[in-house]
N, C-alpha and C positions, 0 to 999 in steps of 0.2 A: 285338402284341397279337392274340392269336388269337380269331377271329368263326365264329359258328357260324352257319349260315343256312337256314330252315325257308321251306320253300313253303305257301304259303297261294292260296284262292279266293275276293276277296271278291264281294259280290252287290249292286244297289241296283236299284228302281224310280226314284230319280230322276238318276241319273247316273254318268258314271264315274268322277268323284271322292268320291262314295257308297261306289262300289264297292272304292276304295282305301282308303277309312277303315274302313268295314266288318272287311274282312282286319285290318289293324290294331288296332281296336279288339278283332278275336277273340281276336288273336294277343297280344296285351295281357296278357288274361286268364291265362292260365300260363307266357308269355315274358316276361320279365324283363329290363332294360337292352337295349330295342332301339333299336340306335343310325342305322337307314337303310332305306329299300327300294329293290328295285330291281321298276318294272314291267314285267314278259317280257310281255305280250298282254294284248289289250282286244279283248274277244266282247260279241256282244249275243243277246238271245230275240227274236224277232219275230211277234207273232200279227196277222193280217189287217191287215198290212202297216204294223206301228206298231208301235215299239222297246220293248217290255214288260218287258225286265229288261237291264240292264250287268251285266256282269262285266270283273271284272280280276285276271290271275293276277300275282303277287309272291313276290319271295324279298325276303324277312323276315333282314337282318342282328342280329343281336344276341351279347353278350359270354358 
């Protein structure tokens, strides 16, 4: 079965399983039968010394 796989960034002020729903939930919207992710890296923002936004980048499996 051949899988086609789209990179996505997602973003969350409350974490980084925010930030993997996020991407997903995006990637939702005009991806179609996504069947997996995989997460490549987990970044964060930091202003005045406090973790102000997660990110998580992902490859987005789908058919």
């Amino acid at each position: 079965m051949p899988v086609k796989v789209t990179e996505m960034v997602g973003e969350s002020t409350s974490g980084w399983k925010g930030a993997v729903q996020s991407a997903v939930d995006e990637a939702s919207r005009t991806i179609h039968d996504i069947v997996g992710v995989e997460v490549v890296n987990f970044t964060a923002n930091v202003k005045n010394g406090q973790v102000v936004e997660y990110k998580a980048n992902l490859k987005i499996a789908h058919k």
